[in-house]
N, C-alpha and C positions, 0 to 999 in steps of 0.2 A: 839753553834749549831754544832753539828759533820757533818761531812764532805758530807756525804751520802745524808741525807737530806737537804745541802745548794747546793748539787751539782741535786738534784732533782726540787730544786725549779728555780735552775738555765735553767734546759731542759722544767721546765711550762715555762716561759719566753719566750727560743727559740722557740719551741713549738706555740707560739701566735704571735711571730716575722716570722713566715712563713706565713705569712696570710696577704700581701702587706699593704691592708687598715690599719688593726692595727698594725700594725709592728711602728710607730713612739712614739705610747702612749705604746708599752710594752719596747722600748728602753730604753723610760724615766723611767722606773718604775723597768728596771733592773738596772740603775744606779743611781737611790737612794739607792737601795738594797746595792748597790755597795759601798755609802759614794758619789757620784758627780750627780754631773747635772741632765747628758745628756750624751748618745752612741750614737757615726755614725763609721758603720763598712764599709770599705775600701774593696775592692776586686781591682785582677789587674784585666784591660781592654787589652786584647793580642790582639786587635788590633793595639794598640798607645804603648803598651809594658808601661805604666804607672797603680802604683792602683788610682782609682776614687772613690768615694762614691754607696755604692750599690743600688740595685732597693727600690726605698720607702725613701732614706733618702734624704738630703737639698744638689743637684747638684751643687749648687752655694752657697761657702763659703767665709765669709770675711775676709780676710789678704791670699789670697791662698796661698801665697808664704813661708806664716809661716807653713801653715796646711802641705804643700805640703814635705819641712824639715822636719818635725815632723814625716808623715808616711815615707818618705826616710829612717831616722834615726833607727825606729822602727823594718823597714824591716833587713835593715844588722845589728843594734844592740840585734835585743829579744826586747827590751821597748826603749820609749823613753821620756821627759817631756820638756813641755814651761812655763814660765812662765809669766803671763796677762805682753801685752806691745800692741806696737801699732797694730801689727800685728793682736792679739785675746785678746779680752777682759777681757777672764778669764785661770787662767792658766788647765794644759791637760794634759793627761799623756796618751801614746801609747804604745800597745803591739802589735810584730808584727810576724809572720812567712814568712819562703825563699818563699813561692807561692805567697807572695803580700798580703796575708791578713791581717787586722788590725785592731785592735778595739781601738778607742779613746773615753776618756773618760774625758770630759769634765767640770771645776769645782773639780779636782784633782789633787793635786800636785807633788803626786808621786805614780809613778805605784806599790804599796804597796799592798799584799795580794792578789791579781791577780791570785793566781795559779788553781782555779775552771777556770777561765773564758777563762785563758791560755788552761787548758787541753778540752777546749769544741768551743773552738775558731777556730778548725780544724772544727768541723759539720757545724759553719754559714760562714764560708769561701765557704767550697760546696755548700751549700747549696744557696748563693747567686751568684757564679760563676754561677752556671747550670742557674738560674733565669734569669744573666744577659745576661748568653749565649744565651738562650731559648727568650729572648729579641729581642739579637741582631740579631738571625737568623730570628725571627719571621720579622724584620724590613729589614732585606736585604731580607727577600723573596717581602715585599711589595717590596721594592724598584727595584728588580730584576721583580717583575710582572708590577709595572710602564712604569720600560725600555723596557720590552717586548711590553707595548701595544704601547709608545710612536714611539718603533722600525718599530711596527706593520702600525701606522698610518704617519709615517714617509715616511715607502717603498710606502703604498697607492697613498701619496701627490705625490711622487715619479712617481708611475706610469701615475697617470693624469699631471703630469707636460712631463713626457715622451709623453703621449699619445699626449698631445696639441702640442708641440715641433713637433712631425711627423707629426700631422694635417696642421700645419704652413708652415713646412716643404714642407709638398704637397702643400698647397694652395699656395707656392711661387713659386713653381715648373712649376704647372697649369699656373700661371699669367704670369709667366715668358715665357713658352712654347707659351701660347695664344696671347704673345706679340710677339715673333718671327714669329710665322703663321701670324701674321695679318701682319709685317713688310712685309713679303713675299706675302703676299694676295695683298697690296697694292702697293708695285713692280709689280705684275703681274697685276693688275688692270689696274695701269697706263701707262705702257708699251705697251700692248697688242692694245689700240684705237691710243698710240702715233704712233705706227709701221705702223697703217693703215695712219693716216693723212701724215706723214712722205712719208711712201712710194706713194701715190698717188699726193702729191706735185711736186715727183721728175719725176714723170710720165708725168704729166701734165704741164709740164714745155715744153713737146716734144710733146705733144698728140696733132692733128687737129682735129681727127674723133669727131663728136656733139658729138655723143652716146655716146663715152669714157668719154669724157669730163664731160659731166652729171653723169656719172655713179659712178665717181671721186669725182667732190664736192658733190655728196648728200652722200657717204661713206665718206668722209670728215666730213661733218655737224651733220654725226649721229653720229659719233665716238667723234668729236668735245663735242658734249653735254651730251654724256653717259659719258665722262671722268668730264666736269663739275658738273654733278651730284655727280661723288664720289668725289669729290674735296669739293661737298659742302656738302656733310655726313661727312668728315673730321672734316671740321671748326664747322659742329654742336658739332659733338662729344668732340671734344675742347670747345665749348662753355657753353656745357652741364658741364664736368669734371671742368670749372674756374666757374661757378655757375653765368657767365654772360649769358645765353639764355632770352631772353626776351622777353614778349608778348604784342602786339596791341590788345587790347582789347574792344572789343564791340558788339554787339547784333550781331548773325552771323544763317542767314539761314543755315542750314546744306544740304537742297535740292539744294540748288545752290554751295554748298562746293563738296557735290559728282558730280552733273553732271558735274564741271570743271574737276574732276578728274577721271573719266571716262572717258572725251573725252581727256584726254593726255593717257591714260592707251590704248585706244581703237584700234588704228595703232596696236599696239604691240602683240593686241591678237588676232584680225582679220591675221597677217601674220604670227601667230602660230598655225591658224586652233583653240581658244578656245573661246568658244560662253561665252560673257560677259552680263548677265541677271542683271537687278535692278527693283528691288519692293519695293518701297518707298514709304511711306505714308505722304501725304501736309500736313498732320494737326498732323504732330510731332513735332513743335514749334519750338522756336527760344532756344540757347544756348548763354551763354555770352564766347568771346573766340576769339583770332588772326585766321580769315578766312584764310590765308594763312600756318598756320602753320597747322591748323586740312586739310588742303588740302593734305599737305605733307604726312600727316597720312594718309587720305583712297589712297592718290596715293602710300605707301610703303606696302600698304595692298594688293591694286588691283596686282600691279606689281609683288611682292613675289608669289599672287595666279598662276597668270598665268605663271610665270617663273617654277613653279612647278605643271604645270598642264598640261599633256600631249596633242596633238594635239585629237582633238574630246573632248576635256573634257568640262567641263563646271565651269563657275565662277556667283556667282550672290551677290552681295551684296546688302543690304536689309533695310529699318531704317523702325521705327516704334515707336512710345511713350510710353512708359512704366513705369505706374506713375507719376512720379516725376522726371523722365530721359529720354531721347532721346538713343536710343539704337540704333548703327550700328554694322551689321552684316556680314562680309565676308567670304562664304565658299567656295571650291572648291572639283572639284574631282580628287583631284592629288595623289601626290606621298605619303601625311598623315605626319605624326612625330612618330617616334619611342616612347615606352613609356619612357624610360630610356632619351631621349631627352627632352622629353617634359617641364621638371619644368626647363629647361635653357634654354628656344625659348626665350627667351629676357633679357639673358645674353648679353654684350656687348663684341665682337668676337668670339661668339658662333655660330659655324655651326655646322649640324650634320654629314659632311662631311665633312673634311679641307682637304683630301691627294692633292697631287697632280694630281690626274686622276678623281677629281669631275668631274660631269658633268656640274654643275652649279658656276657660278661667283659669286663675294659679298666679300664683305668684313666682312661681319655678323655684318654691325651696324643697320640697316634699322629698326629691330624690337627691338631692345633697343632704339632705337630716339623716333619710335613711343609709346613704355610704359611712357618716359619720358615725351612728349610734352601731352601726355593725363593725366597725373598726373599732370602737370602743368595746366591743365585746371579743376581743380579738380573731374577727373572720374576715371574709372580702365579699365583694357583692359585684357581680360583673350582667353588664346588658348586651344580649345579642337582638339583632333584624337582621332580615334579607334585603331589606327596603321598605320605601314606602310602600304600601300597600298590602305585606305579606308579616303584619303581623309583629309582637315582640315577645321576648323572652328575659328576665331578671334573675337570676341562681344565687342564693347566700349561701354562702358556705361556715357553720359555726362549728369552733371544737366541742370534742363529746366532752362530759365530765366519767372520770376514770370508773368510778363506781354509783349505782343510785345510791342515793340516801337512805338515812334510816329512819328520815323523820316521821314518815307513814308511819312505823311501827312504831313508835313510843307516842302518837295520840290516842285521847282516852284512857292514858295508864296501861296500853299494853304492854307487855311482859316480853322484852326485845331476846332475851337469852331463849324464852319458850319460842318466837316466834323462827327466828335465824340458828340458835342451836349453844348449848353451852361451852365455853372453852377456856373453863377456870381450870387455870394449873397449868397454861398452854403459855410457852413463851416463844414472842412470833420476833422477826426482825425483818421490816417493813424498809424495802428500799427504792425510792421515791423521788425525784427529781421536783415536779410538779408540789410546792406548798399545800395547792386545797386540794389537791389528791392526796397526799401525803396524809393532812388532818385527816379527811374522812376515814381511810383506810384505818387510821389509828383509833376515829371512835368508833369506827366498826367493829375491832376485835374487841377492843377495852369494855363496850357495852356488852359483851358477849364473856367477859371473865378472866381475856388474856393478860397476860404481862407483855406490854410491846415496848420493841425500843427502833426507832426510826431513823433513819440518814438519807441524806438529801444528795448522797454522790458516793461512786464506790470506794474511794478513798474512806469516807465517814463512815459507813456500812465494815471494811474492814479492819477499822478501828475499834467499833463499838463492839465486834467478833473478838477482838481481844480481849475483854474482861465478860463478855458476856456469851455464855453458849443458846443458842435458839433449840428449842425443839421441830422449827420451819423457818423457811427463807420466804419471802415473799418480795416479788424482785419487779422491776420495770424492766424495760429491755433497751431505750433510748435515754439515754442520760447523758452531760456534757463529758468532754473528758473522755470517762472508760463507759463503756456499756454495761447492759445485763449480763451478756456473755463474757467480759472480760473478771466479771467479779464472780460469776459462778466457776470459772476454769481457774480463780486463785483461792477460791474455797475446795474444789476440791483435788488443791495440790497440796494442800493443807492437812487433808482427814487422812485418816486409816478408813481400812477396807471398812473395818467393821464400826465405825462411828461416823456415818456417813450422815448430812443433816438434808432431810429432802426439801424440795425450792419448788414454786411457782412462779412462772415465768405471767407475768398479767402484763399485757402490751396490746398495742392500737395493731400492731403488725398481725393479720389472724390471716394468712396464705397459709395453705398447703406448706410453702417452701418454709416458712417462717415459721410454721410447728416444727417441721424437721429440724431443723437446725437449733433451735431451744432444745428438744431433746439429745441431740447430738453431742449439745457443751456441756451437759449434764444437769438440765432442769428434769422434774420425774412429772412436771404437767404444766401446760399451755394453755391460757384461758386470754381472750376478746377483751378490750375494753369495748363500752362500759360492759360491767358485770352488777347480775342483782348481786345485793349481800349476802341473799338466802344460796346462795350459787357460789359466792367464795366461799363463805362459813363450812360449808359442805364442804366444798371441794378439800379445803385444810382439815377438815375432820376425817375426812377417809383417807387422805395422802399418811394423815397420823398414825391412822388406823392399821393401814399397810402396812408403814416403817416399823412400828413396832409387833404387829405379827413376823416380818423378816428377823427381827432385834432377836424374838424369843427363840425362831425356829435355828439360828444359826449354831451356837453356842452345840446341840446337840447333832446339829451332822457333822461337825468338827468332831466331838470327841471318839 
């Protein structure tokens, strides 16, 4: 074959060796052409200043060490040959140029007759240079667009991590600052009533005159008590912060909680010129709760009002039942709250004036205590103003307890069965979500003569229906899980017509819409919490009453 046309069929080859995917099967098929194997052409990497195998051939060769000899050798000699050992399997022969480039030719033992491949071995050296270049830029621009977004999201983290840092920053600043003002609030607190006791001791040491003398210890005694007050907001506020505050809890009039704390409020506002108003409603129930501590609460409420309520103003605080809570109400027409104050009125050393030229005292715990002692009685306590100048308003809201007590009726030995009504021989099945409603409810019938058995969910309630028949259901209507309605509609998918077991539905829910619907799922009556006792007792003694007038009358218009 002349030269022309081996050296044309040599540029088909090249030719189809540009085209990555085929580039491995026309490798092979020029060096059969060739007398060997198998081609892998070499290019340097000026990166690493090494040649490597080019784009499309086998990256990873066995015996590198020997491959690697081999193109070295071919580079500085023009060709080079191995032959098969352990290194490479079969022997190679390389031809090379000073640019790095190299064609080995595998399954040939000597670089013999080479000279086509040699003069056209300059075109796939460029030719896969540019490829490997056009590669490697392609790959550092990924990797330089990586870095940039990496960079990108990097500075981001950066900046919220700044940002929280000076958040931190401030809030440590703030905590810090508020612990200094109050260190100094509480110097001046306590100093200011000590100056007066102090100084009037020393007075009265020399004093005859009555009037002095009187005028003396009663500025004594007031001073005396206004310093034990903040002495004992202290130890709350300690008590509160070690998580030992603790509460006496029990059935607690909330009518008899304000008017004690009114009549301590009332000196204070009467000799401020500020007209102290209550509108209370008797028939806002009972709450479960340490009487003394919800005292502390409307007394930090009334006090606050008035201390901020200019002479001629007016204070009234208010309860009234709402729902399924007892609601207290303290408004005034005083100095108001700023808006920008407002969502930190029961911050703990939060005043909306701390300088030294307030006009009012405090330490600023009074309405942090009271958000605290009201959360601990499971309610919320929220503060409205319009602004300054128009006044404020503070609303607690506490849950009811389900039933009053019975404890009124069994002091001095009364006779609880004569007073609420007897119901020996009655066996009730009490269902009850709520623990201390639950009890009550049960020593309310039990003291009255019943047989009760209780459940705490209707699951439980349809269980204890299994071995045990009621002569009453007595039911909540919110409970976790299933409801009231969901346990009266599987009791009575349960009865026969004529064994039907009648139910009271006792729930917070007392709409119009909310009786309806209890009677619809087949409760035979609907009753308000709270309920007096003498009001349930009743109510289950005529519900019995009925049922079993129907019980007797049926039997004869059947037959």
């Amino acid at each position: 074959m002349s030269e022309s046309p081996r050296i044309a069929e040599l540029l088909g080859c090249f030719a189809v060796m540009a085209e990555p995917e085929r580039r491995a099967a026309a490798a092979r098929t020029l060096a059969r052409e060739l007398g060997a194997e198998d081609l892998i052409i070499f290019v340097r990497d000026e990166a690493i200043g090494r040649s490597l195998p080019a784009p499309g051939f086998p990256q990873t060769l066995r015996g590198g060490r020997a491959w690697r000899d081999l193109v070295d050798h071919a580079i500085g000699d023009g060709s080079a040959s191995l032959p098969a050992s352990d290194g490479m399997q079969q022997p190679a022969s390389a031809i090379g140029l000073a640019d790095g480039t190299v064609a080995v030719l595998v399954g040939m033992p000597e670089p013999t007759q080479l000279t086509e491949l040699r003069t056209l071995l300059p075109l796939l050296g460029a030719l896969f240079r540019a490829e490997s270049l056009s590669r490697n830029a392609e790959a550092d621009s990924i990797l330089a667009r990586q870095a940039a977004a990496q960079s990108k999201e990097l500075a981001a983290k950066l900046d919220v991590t700044r940002a929280e840092l000076q958040r931190a920053v401030v809030v440590a600043e703030t905590a810090t600052r508020a612990r200094d003002e109050f260190l100094a609030s509480v110097s001046h607190e306590l100093r200011t009533p000590l100056t007066s006791i102090i100084g009037w001791i020393q007075l009265l040491l020399e004093e005859t005159d009555p009037a002095n003398v009187t005028e003396g210890l009663e500025t004594i005694d007031r001073n005396a008590r206004a310093q034990s007050r903040l002495i004992e907001d202290i130890l709350d506020f300690s008590r509160i912060n070690a998580g030992k505050l603790r509460l006496d809890v029990r059935p607690v009039e909330l009518l008899d909680v304000i008017g004690a704390a009114v009549e301590i409020v009332c000196p204070a506002a009467d000799a401020k010129g500020v007209t102290l108003e209550t509108v209370l409603d008797s028939s806002s129930g009972l709450v479960s709760g340490d009487a003394d501590r919800l005292q502390q609460v409307v007394c930090n409420l009334l006090s606050n009002a008035v201390k901020f309520t200019p002479r001629g103003g007016r204070v009234q605080v208010r309860l009234e039942r709402v729902t399924s809570h007892s609601e207290l109400t303290v408004s005034d027409t005083g100095e108001g709250i700023s808006k920008e104050f407002l969502p930190f009125v029961f911050d703990r050393f939060s005043q909306a004036d701390s300088t030294s030229s307030r006009k009012h005292g405090g330490l600023g715990l009074g309405l942090g205590i009271v958000r605290h002692l009201v959360e601990l009685h499971g309610g919320t306590v929220q503060a409205f103003s319009s602004g300054l100048g128009e006044g404020s308003t503070f609303v607690v809201r506490l849950p009811l307890l389900v039933a009053q007590p019975v404890s009124r009726l069994v002091e001095h030995g009364a006779n609880v069965r004569a007073e609420l009504g007897d119901l020996s021989g009655v066996a009730i099945l009490v269902a009850e979500d709520n623990d201390d409603a639950r009890r009550l409810l049960t020593t309310i019938f039990e003291r009255c003569g019943a047989t009760v058995e209780a459940a705490e969910s209707v699951p439980a309630a349809l269980e204890r229906l299994s071995r045990f028949r009621p002569d009453i259901i007595v039911s909540d209507i919110e409970m976790p899980g299933e409801d009231g309605y969901s346990l009266i509609t599987k009791v009575r998918a349960q009865e026969t017509p004529d064994g039907r077991i009648p139910a009271i539905a006792l729930t917070a829910y007392t709409r119009s819409p909310d009786r309806v619907r209890a009677l619809a799922a087949g409760f035979q009556m609907h009753m308000g919490k709270p309920v007096e006792p003498t009001e349930l007792v009743a109510a289950v003694k005529s519900l019995l009453s009925t049922s079993r007038a129907r019980s007797s009358v049926m039997p004869k218009s059947m037959e």
